[in-house]
C-alpha positions in Angstrom: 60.0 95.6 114.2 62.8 93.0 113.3 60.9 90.2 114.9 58.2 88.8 116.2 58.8 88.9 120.7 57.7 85.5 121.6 59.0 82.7 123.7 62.3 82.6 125.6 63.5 85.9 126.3 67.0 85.4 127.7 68.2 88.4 130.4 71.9 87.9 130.6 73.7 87.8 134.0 76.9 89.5 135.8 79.9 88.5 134.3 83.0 90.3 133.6 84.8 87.3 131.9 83.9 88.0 128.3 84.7 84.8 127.2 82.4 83.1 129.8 79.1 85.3 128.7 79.6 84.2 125.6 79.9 80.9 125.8 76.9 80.9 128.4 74.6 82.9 125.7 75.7 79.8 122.6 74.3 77.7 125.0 71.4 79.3 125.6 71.1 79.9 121.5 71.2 76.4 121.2 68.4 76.0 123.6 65.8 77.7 121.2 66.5 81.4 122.9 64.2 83.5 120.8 65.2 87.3 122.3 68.6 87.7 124.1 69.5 91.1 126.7 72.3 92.2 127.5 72.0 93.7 131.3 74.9 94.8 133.1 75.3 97.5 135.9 79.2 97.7 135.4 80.5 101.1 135.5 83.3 99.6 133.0 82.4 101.5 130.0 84.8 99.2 127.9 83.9 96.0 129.1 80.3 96.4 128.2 81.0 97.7 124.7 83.2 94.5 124.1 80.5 92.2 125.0 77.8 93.8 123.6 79.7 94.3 120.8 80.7 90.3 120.8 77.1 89.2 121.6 75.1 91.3 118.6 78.1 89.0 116.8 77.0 85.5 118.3 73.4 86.9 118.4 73.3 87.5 114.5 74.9 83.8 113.7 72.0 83.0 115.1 69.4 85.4 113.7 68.1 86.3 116.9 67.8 90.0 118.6 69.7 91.7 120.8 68.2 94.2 123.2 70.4 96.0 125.5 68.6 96.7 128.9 68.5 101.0 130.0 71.8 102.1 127.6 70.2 103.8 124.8 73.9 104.9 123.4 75.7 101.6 123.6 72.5 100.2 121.7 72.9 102.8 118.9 76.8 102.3 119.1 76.8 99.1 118.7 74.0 98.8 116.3 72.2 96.4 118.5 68.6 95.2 117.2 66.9 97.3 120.3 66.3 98.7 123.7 64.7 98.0 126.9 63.5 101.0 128.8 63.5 101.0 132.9 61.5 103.9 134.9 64.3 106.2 135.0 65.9 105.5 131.4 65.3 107.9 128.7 61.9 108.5 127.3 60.5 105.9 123.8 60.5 108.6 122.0 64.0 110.0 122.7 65.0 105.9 122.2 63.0 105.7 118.6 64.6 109.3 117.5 68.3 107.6 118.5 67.3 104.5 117.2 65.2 104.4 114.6 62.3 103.1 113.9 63.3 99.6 112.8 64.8 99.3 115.9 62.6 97.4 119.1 61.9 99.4 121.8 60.7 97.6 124.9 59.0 99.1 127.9 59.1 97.5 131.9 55.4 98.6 133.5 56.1 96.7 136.9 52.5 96.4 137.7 51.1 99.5 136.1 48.8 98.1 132.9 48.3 102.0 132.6 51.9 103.0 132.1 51.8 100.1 129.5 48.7 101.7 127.8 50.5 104.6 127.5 53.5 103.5 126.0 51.7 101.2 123.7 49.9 104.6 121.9 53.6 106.2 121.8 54.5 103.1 119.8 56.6 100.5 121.8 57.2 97.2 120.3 56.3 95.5 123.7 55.6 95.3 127.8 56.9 93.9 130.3 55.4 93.1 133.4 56.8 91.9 136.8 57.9 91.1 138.8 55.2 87.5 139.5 57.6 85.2 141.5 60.0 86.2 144.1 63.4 86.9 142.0 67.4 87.0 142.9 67.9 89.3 140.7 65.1 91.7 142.1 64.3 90.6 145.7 62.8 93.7 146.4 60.4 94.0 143.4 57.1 94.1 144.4 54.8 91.3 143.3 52.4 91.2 140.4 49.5 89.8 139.8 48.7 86.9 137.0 45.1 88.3 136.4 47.6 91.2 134.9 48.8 89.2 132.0 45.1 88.5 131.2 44.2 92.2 131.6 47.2 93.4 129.5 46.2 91.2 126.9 42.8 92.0 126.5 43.8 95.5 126.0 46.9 95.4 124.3 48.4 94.7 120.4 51.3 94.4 121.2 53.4 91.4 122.8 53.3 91.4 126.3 56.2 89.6 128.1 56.8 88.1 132.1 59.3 88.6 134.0 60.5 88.0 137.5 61.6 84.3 139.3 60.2 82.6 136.5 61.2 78.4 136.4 60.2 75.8 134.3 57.6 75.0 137.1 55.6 78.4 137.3 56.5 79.3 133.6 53.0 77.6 132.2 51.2 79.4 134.4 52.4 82.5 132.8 52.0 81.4 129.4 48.6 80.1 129.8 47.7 83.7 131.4 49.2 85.3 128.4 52.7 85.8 128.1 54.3 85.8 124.8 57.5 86.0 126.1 59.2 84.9 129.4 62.2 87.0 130.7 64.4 84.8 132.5 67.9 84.8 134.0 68.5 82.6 137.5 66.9 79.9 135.8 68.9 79.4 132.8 72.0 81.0 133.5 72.6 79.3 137.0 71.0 75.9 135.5 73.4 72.9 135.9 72.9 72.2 131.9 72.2 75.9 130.6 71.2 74.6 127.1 69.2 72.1 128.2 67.4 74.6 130.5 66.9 76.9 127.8 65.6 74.0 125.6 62.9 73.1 128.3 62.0 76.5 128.4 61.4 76.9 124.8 59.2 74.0 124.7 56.6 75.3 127.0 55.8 77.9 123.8 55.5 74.7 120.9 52.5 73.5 123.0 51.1 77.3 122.9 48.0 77.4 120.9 
């Protein structure tokens, strides 16, 4: 694993200006973003190369990851530092054959802790759970628990990461229940000051003992 999954985990948003994303990801660089994703549903196979291809650019200036959310191939194409893995994507073990096994491999569980169980034996490099706070991005996700953080932590290795409507107002909650990572998008990508959002974010982990 390139790096430790801990802190602010950045989940890009919709964006089909190029230009835009990028300059909306610097910001949120400069904001201590410790893990960045790119996630788009576009059915523009060419637009999504060219930013993911742009952001592992911006993302290595910055020594930080990039995971691409469900798209094993444009991961491997454009050597990006990982994959996240949704219910229907391929299995971890077809993603670490195409990958490699210095490549991270992230897993959502929704509110299963079994399912994370399970992928934690077949070697993923991390969990994600949610979603804990009604999201925009998700309204229909089904809501999970905070007692599952502490559970998932008790029983895991591996870094276990939040995601779901997550602000700087419910974020310590998380943390304090056992998130090493926070997944957000709404809340820093829609924040009036991105950067400073991000850096507000970020500090929630330096008081983390």
């Amino acid at each position: 694993m390139l790096t430790a999954i801990k802190g602010l985990y950045a989940i890009t948003p919709e964006c089909a200006d190029t230009a835009a994303l990028l300059d909306q990801v610097k910001q949120v660089l400069r904001g201590g973003a410790q893990l960045i994703q790119y996630r788009s549903k576009s059915e523009n196979v060419a637009l999504k190369h060219e930013q993911a291809t742009e952001l592992r650019a911006l993302c290595r200036t910055f020594h930080v990851p990039l995971i691409i959310n469900d798209d094993m191939r444009l991961a491997a194409l454009i050597d990006a530092d990982g994959v996240h893995l949704g219910e229907t994507d391929p299995s971890l073990k077809e993603a670490r054959i195409n990958l490699g096994p210095d490549k991270i491999i992230g897993v959502s569980c929704y509110q299963d802790l079994d399912r994370a169980l399970q992928f934690a034996e077949q070697g993923a490099d991390y969990v994600a759970f949610g979603s804990f706070y009604p999201s925009p991005t998700k309204p229909q996700a089904r809501p999970c628990p905070l007692s599952l953080l502490t559970q998932a932590k008790a029983k895991l290795q591996i870094p276990v990461v939040a995601i779901g409507g997550i602000t700087p107002d419910n974020a310590p909650a998380l943390i304090q229940a056992g998130a090493d990572a926070l997944a957000v998008i709404s809340a820093l990508f829609e924040a009036a000051d991105i950067e400073l959002a991000a850096h507000i974010f970020s500090s929630l982990f330096a008081t983390k003992h």
